[in-house]
mmCIF file of the N, C-alpha and C atoms, coordinates in Angstrom:
data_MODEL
# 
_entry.id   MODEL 
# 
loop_
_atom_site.group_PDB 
_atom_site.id 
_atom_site.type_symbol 
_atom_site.label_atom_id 
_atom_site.label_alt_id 
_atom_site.label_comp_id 
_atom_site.label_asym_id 
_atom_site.label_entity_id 
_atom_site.label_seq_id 
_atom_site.pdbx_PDB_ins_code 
_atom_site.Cartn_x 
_atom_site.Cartn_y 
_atom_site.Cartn_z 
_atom_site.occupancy 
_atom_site.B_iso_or_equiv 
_atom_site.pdbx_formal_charge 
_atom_site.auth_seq_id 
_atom_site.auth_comp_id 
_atom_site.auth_asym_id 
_atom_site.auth_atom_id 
_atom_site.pdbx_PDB_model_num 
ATOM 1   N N  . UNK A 1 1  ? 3.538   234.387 176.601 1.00 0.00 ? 1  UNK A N  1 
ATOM 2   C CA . UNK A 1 1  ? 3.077   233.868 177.882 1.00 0.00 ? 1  UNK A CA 1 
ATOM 3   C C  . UNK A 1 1  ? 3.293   232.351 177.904 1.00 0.00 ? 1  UNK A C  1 
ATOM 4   N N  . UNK A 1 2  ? 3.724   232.068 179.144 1.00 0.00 ? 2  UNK A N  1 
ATOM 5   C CA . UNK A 1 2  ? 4.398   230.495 179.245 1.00 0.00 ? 2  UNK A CA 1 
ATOM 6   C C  . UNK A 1 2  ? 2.870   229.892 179.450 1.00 0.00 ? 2  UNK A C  1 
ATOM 7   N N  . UNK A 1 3  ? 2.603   228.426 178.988 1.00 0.00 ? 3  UNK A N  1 
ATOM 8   C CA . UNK A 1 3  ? 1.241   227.980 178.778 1.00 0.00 ? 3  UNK A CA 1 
ATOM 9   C C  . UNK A 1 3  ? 1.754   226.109 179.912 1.00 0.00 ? 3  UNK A C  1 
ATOM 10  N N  . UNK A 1 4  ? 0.713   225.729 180.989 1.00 0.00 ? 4  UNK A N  1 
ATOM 11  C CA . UNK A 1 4  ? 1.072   224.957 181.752 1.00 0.00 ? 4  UNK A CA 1 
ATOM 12  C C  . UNK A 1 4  ? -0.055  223.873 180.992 1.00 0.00 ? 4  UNK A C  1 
ATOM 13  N N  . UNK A 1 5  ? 0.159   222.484 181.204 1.00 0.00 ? 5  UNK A N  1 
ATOM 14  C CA . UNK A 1 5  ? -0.655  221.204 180.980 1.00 0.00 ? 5  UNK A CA 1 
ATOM 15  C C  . UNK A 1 5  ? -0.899  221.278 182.447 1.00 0.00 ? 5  UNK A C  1 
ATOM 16  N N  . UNK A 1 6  ? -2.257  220.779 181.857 1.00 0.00 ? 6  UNK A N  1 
ATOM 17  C CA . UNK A 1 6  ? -3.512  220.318 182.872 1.00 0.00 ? 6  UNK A CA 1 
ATOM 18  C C  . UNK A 1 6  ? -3.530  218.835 182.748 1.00 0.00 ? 6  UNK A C  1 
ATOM 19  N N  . UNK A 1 7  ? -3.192  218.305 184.438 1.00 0.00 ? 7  UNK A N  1 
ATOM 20  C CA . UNK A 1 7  ? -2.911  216.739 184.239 1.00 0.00 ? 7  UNK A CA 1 
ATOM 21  C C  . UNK A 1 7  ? -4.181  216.079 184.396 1.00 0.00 ? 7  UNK A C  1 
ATOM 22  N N  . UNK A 1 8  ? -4.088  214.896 183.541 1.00 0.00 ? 8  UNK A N  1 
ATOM 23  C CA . UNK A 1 8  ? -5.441  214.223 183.372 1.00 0.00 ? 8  UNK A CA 1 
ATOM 24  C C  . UNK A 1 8  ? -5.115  213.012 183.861 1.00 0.00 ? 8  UNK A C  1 
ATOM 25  N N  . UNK A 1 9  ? -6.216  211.924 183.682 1.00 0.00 ? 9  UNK A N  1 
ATOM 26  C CA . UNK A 1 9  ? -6.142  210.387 184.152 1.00 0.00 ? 9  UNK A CA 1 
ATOM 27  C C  . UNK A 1 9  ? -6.888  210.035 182.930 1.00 0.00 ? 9  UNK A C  1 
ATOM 28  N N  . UNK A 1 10 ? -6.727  208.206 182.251 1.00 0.00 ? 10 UNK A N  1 
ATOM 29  C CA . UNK A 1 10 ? -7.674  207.716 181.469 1.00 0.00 ? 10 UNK A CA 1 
ATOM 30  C C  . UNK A 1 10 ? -7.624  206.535 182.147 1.00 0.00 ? 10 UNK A C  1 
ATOM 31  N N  . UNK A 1 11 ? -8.209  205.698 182.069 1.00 0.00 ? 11 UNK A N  1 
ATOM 32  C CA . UNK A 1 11 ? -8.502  204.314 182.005 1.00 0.00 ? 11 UNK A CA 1 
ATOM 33  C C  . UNK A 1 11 ? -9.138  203.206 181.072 1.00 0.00 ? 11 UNK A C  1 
ATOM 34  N N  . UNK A 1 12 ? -8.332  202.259 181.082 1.00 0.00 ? 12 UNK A N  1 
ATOM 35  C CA . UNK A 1 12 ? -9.180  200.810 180.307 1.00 0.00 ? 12 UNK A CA 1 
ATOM 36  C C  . UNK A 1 12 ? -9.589  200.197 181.050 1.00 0.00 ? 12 UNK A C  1 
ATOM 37  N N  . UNK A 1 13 ? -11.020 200.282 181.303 1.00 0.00 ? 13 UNK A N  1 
ATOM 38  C CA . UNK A 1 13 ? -11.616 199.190 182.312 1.00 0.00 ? 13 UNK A CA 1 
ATOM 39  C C  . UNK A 1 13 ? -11.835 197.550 181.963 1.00 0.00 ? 13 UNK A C  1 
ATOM 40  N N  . UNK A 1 14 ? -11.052 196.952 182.290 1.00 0.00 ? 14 UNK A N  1 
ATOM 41  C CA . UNK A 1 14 ? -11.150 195.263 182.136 1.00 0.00 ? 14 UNK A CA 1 
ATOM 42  C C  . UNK A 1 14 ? -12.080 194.445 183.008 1.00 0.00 ? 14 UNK A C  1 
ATOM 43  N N  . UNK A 1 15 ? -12.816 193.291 182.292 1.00 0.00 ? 15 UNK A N  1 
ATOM 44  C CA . UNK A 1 15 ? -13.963 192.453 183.262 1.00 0.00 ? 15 UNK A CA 1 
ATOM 45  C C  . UNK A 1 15 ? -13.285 191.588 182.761 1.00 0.00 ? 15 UNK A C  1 
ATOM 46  N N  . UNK A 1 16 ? -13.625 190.719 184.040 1.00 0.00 ? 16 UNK A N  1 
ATOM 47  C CA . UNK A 1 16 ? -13.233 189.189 183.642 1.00 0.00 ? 16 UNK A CA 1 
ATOM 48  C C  . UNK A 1 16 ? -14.374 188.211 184.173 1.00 0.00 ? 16 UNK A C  1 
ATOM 49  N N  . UNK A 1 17 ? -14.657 187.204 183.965 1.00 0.00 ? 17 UNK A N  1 
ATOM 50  C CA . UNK A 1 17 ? -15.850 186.643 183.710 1.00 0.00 ? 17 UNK A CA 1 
ATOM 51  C C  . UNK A 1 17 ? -15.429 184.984 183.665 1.00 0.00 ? 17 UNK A C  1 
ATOM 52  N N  . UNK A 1 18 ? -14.605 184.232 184.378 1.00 0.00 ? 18 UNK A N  1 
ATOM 53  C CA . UNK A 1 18 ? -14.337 183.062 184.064 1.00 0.00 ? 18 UNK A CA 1 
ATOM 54  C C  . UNK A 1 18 ? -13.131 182.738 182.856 1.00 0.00 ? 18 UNK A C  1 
ATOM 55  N N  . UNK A 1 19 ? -13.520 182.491 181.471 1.00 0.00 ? 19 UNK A N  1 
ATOM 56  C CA . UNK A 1 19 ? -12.070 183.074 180.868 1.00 0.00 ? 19 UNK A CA 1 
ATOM 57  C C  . UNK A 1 19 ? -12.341 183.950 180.028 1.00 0.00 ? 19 UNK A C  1 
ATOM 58  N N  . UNK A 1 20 ? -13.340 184.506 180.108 1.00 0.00 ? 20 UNK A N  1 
ATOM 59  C CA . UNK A 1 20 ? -13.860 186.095 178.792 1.00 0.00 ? 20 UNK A CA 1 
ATOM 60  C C  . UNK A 1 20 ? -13.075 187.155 179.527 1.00 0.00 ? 20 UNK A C  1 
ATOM 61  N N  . UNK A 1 21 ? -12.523 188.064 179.238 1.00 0.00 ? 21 UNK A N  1 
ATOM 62  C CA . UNK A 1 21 ? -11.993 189.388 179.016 1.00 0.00 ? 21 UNK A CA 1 
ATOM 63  C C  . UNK A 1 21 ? -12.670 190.258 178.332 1.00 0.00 ? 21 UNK A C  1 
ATOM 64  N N  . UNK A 1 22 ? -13.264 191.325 178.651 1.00 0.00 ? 22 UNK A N  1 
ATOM 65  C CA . UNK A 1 22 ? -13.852 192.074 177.814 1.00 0.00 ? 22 UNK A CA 1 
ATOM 66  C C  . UNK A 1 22 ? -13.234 193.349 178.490 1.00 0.00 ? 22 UNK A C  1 
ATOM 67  N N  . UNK A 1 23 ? -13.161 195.029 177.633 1.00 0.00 ? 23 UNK A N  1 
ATOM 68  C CA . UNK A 1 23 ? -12.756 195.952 177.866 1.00 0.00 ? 23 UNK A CA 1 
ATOM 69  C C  . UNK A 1 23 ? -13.869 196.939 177.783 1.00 0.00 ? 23 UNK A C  1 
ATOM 70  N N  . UNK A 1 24 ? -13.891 198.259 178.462 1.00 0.00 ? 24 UNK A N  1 
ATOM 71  C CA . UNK A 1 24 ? -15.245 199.085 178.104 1.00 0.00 ? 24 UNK A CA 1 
ATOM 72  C C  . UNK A 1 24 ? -14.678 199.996 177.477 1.00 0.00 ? 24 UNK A C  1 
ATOM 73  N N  . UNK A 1 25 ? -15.269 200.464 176.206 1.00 0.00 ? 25 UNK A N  1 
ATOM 74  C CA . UNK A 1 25 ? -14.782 201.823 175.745 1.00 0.00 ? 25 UNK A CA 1 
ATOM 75  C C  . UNK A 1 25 ? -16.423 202.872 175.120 1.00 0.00 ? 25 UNK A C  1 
ATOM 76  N N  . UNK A 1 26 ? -16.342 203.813 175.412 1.00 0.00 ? 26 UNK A N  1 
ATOM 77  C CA . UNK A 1 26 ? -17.453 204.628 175.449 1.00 0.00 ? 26 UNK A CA 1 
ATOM 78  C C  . UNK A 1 26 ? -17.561 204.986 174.071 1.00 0.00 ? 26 UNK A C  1 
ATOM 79  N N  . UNK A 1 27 ? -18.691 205.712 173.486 1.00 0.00 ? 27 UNK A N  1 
ATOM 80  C CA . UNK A 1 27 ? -18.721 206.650 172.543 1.00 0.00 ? 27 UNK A CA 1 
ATOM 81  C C  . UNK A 1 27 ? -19.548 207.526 173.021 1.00 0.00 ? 27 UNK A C  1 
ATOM 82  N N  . UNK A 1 28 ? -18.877 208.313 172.404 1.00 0.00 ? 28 UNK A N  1 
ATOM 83  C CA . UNK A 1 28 ? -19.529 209.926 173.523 1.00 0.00 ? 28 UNK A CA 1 
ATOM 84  C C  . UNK A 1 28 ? -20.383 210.288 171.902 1.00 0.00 ? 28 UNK A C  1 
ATOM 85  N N  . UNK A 1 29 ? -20.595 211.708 172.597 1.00 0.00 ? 29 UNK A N  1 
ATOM 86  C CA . UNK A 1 29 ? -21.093 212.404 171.111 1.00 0.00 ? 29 UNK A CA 1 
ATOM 87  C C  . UNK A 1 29 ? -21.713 213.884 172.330 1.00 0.00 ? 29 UNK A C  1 
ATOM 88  N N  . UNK A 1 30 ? -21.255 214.890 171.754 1.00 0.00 ? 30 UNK A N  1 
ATOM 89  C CA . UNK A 1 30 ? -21.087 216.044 172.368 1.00 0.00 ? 30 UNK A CA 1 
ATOM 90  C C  . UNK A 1 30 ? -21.680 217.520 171.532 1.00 0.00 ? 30 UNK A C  1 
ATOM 91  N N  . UNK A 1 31 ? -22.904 217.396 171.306 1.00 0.00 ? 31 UNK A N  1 
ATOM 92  C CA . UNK A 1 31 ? -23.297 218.578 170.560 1.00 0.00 ? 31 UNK A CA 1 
ATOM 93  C C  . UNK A 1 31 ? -22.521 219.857 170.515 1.00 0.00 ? 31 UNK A C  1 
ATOM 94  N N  . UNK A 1 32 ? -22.179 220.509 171.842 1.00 0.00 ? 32 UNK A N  1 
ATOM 95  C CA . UNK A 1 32 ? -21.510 221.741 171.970 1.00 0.00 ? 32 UNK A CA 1 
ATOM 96  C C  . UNK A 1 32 ? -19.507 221.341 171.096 1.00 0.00 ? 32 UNK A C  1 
ATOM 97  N N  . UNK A 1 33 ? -19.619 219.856 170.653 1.00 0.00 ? 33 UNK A N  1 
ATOM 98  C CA . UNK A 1 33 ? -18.244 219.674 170.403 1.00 0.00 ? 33 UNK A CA 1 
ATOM 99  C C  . UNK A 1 33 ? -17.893 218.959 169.398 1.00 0.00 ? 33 UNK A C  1 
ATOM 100 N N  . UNK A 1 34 ? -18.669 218.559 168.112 1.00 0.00 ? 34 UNK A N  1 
ATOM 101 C CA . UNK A 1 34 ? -19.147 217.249 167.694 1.00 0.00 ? 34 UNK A CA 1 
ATOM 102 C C  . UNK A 1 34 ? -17.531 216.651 166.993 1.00 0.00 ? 34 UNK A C  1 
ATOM 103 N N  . UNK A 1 35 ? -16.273 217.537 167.275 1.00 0.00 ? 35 UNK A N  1 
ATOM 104 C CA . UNK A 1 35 ? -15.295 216.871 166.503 1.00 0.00 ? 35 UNK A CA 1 
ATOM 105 C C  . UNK A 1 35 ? -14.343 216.312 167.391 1.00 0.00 ? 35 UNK A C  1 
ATOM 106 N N  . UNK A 1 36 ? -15.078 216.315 169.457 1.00 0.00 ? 36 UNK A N  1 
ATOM 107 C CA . UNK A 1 36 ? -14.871 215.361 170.100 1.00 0.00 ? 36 UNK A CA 1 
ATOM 108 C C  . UNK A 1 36 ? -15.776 213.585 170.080 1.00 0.00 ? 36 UNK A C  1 
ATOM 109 N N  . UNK A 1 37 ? -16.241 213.798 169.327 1.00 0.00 ? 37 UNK A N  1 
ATOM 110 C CA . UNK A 1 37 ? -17.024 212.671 169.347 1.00 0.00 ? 37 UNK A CA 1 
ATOM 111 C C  . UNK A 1 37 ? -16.571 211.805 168.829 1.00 0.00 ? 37 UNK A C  1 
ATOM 112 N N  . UNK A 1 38 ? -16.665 210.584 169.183 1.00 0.00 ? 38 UNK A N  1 
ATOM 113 C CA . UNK A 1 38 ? -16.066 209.179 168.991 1.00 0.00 ? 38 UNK A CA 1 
ATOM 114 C C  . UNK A 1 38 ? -16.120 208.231 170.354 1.00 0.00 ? 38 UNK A C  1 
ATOM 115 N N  . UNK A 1 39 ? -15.200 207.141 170.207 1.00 0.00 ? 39 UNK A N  1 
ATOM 116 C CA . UNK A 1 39 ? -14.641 206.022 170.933 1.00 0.00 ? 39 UNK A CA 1 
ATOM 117 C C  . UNK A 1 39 ? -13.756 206.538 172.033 1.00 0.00 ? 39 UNK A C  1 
ATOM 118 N N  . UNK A 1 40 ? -13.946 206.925 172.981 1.00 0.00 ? 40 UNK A N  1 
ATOM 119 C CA . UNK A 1 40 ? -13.053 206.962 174.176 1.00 0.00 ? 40 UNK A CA 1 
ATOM 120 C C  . UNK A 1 40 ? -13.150 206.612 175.181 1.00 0.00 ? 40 UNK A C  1 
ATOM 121 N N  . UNK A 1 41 ? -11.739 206.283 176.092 1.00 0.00 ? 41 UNK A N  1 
ATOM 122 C CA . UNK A 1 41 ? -12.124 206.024 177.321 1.00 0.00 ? 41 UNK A CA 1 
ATOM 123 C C  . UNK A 1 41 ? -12.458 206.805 178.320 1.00 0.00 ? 41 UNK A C  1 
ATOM 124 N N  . UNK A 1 42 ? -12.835 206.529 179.372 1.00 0.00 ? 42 UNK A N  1 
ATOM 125 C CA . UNK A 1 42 ? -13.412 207.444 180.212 1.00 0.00 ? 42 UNK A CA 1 
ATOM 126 C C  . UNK A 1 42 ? -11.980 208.113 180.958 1.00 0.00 ? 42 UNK A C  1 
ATOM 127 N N  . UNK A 1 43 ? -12.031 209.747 180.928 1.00 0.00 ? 43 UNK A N  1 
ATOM 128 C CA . UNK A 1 43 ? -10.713 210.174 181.357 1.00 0.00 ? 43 UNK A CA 1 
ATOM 129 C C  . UNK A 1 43 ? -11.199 211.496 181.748 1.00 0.00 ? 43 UNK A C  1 
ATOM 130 N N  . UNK A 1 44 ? -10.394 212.199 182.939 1.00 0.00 ? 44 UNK A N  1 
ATOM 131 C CA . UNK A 1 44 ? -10.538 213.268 183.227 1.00 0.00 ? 44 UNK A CA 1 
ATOM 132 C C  . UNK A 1 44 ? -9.874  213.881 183.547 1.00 0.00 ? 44 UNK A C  1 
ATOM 133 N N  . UNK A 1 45 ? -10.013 215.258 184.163 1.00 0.00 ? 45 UNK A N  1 
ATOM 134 C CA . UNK A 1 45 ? -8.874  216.446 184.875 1.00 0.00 ? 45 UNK A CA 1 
ATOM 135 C C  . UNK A 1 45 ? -8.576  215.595 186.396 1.00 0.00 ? 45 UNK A C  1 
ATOM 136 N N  . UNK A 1 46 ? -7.242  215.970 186.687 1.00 0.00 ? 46 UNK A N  1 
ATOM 137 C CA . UNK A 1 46 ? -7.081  216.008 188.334 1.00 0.00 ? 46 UNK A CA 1 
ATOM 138 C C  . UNK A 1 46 ? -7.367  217.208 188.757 1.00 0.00 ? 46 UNK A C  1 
ATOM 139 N N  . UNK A 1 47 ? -8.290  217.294 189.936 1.00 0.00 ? 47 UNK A N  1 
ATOM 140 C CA . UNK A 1 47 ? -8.658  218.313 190.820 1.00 0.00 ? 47 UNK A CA 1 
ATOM 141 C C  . UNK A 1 47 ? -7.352  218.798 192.103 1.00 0.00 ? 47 UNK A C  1 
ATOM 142 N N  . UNK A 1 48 ? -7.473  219.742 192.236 1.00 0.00 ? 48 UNK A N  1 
ATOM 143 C CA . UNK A 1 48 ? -6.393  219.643 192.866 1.00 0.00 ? 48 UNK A CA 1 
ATOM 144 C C  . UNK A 1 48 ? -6.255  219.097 194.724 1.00 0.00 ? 48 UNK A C  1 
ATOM 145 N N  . UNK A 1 49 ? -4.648  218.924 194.415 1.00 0.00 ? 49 UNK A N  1 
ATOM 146 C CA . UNK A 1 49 ? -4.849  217.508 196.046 1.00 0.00 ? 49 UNK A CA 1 
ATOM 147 C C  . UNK A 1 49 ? -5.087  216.553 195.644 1.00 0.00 ? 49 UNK A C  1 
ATOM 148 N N  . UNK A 1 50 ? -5.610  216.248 194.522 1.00 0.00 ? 50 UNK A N  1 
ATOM 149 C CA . UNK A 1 50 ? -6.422  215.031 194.201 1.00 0.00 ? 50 UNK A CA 1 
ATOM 150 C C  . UNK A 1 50 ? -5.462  213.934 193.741 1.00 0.00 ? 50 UNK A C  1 
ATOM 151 N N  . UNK A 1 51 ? -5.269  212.851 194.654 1.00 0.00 ? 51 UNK A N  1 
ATOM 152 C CA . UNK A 1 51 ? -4.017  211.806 193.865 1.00 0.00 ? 51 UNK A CA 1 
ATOM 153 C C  . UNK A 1 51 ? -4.659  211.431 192.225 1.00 0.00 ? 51 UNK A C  1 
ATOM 154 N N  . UNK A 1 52 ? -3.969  210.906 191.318 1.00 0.00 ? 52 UNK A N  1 
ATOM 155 C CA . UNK A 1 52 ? -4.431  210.588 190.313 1.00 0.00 ? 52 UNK A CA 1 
ATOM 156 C C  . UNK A 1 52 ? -5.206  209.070 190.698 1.00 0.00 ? 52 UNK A C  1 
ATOM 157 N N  . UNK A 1 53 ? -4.996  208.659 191.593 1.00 0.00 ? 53 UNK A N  1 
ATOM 158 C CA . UNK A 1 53 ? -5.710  207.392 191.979 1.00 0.00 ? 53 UNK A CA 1 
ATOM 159 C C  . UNK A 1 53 ? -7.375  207.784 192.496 1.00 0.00 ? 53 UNK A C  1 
ATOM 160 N N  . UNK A 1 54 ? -7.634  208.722 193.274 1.00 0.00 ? 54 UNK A N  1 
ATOM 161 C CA . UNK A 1 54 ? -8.817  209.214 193.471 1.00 0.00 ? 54 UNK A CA 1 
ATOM 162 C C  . UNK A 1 54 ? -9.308  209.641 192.208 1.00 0.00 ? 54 UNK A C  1 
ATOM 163 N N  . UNK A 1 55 ? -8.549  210.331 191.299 1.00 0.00 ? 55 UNK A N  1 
ATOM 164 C CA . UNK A 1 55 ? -9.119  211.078 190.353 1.00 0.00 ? 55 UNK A CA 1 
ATOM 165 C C  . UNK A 1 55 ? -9.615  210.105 189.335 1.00 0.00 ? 55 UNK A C  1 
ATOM 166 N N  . UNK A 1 56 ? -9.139  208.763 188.979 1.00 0.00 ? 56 UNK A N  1 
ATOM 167 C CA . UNK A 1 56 ? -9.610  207.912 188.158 1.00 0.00 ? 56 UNK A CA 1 
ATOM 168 C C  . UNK A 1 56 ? -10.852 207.288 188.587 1.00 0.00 ? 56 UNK A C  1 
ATOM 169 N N  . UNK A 1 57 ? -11.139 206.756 190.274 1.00 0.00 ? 57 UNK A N  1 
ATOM 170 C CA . UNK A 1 57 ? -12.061 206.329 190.315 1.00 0.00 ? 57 UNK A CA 1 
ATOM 171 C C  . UNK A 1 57 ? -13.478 207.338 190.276 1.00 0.00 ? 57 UNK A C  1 
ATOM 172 N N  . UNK A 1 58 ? -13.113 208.612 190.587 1.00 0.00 ? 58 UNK A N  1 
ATOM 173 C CA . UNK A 1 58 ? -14.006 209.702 191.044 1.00 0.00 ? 58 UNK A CA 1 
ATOM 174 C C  . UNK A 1 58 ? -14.379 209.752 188.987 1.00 0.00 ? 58 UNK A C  1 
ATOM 175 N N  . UNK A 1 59 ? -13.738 209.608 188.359 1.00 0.00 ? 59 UNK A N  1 
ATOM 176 C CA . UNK A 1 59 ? -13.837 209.960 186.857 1.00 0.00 ? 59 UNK A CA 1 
ATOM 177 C C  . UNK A 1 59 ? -14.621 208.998 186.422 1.00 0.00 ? 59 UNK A C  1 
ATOM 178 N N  . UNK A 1 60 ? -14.258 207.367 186.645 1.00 0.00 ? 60 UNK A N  1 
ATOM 179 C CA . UNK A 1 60 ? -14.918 206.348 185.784 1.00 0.00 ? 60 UNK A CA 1 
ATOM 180 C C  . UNK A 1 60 ? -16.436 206.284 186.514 1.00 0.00 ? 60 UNK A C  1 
ATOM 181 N N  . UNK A 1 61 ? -16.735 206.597 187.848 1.00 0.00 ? 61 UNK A N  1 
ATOM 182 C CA . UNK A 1 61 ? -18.067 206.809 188.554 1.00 0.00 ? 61 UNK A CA 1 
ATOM 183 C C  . UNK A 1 61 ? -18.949 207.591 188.180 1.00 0.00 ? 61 UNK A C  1 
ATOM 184 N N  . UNK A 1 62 ? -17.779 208.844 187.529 1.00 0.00 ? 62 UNK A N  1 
ATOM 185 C CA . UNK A 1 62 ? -18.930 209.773 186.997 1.00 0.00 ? 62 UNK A CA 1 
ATOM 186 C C  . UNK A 1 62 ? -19.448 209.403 185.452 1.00 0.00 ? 62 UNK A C  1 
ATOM 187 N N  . UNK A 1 63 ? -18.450 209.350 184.499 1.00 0.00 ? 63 UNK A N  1 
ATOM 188 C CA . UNK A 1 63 ? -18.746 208.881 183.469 1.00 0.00 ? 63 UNK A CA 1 
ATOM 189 C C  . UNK A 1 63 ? -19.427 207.675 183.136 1.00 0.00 ? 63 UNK A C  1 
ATOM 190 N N  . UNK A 1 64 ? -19.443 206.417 183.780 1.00 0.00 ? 64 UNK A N  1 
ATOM 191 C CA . UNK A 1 64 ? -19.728 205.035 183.552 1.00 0.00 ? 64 UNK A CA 1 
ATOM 192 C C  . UNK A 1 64 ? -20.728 204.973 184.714 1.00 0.00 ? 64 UNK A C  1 
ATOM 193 N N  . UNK A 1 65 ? -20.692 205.128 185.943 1.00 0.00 ? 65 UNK A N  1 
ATOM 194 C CA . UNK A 1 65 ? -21.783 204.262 187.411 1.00 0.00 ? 65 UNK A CA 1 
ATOM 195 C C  . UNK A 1 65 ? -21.087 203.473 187.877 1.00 0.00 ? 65 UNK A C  1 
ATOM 196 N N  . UNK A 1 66 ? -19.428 203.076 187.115 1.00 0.00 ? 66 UNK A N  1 
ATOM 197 C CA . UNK A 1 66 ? -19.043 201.955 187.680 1.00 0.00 ? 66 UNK A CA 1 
ATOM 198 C C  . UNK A 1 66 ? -18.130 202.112 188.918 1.00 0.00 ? 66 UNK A C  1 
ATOM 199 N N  . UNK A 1 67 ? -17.875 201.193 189.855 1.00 0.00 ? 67 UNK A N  1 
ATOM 200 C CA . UNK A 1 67 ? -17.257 201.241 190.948 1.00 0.00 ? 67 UNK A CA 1 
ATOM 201 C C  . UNK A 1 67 ? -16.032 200.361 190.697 1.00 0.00 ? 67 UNK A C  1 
ATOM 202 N N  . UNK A 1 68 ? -14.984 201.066 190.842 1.00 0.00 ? 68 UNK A N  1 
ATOM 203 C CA . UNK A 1 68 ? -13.569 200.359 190.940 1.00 0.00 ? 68 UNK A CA 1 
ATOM 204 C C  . UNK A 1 68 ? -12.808 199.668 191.732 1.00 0.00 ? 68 UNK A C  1 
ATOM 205 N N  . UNK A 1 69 ? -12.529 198.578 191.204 1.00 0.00 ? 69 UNK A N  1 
ATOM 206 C CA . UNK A 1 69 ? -12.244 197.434 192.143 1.00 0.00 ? 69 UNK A CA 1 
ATOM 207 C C  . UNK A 1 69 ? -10.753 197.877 192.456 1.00 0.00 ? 69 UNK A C  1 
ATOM 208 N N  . UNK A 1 70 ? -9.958  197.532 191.063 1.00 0.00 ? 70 UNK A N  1 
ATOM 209 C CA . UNK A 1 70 ? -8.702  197.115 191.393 1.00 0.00 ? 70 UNK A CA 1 
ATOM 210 C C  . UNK A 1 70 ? -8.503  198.106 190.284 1.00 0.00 ? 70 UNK A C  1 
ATOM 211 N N  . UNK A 1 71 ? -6.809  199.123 190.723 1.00 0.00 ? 71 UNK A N  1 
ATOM 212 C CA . UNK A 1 71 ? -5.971  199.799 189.508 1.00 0.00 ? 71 UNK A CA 1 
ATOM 213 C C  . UNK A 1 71 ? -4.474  199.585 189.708 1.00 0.00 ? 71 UNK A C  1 
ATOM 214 N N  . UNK A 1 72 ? -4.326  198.334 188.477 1.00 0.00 ? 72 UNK A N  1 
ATOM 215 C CA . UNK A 1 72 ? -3.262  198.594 188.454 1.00 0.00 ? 72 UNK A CA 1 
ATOM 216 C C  . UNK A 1 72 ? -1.683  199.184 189.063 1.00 0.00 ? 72 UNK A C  1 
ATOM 217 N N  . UNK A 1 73 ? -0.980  198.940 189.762 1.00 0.00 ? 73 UNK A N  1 
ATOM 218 C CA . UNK A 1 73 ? 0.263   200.330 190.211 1.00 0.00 ? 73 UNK A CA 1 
ATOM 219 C C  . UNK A 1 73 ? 0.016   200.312 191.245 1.00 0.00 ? 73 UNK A C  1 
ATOM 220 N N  . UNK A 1 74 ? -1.510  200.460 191.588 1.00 0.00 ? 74 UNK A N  1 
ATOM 221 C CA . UNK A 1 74 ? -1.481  201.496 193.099 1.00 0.00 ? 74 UNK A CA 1 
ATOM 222 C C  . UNK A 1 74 ? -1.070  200.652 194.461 1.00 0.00 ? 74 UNK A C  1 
ATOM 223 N N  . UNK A 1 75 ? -0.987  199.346 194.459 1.00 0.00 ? 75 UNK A N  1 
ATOM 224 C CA . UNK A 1 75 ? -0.661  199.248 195.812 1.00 0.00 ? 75 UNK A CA 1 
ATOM 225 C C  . UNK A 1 75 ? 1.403   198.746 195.545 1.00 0.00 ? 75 UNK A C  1 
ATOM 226 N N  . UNK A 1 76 ? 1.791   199.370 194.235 1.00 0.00 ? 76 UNK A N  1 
ATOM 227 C CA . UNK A 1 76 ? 3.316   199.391 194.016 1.00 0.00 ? 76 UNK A CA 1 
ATOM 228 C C  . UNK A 1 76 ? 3.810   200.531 194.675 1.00 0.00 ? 76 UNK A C  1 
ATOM 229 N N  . UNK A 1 77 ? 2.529   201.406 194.264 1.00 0.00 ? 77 UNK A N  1 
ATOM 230 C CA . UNK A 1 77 ? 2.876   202.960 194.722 1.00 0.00 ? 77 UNK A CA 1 
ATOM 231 C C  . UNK A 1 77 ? 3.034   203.308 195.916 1.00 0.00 ? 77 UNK A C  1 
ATOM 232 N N  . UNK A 1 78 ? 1.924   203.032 196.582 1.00 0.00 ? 78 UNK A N  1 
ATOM 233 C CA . UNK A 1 78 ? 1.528   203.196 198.125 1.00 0.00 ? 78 UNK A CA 1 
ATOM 234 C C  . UNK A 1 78 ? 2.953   202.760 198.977 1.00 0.00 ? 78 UNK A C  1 
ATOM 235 N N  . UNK A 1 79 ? 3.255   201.101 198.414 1.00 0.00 ? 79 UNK A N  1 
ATOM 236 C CA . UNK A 1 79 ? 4.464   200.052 199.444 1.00 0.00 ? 79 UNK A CA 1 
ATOM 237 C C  . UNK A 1 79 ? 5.472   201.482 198.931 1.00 0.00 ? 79 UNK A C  1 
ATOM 238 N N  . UNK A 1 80 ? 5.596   202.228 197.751 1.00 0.00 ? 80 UNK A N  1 
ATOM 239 C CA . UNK A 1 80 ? 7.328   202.692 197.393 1.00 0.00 ? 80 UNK A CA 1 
ATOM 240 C C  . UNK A 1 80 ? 7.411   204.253 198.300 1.00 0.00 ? 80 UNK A C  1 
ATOM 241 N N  . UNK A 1 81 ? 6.097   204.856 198.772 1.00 0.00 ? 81 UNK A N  1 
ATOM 242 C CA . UNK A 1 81 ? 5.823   206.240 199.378 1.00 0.00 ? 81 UNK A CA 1 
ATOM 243 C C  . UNK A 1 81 ? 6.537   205.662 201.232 1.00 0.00 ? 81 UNK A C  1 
# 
């Protein structure tokens, strides 16, 4: 049986602060999974329809609270559609 990938999104969320840079990276820890546990970024499935641009902010909101300013690409993408 032919087996399909399920497309995902991740992100590195960057702050900037005057001249500090700082990056967020999570550590999870997952009882039902514990040999997912570690340092990751916040990443998820695309739903379907779902541009990968919705799907990142809809992902880092759920995982983090945070609200996304700016990603990268997307207004390269938008001008090239």
């Amino acid at each position: 049986m032919e087996s399909f990938s399920i497309p995902g999104v991740g992100g590195i969320l960057e702050k900037r602060i005057k001249d500090t840079e700082s990056i967020l990276i999570q550590e999870r820890w997952k009882e039902e999974a514990p040999n997912e546990t570690g340092f990751k970024i916040p990443a998820g499935k695309i739903r379907a329809f779902e541009s990968i641009f919705d799907c990142l902010r809809r992902e880092i909101k759920e995982e983090t609270g945070l609200e996304i300013i700016k990603i990268y690409g997307e207004e390269e993408r938008k001008s090239s559609n």
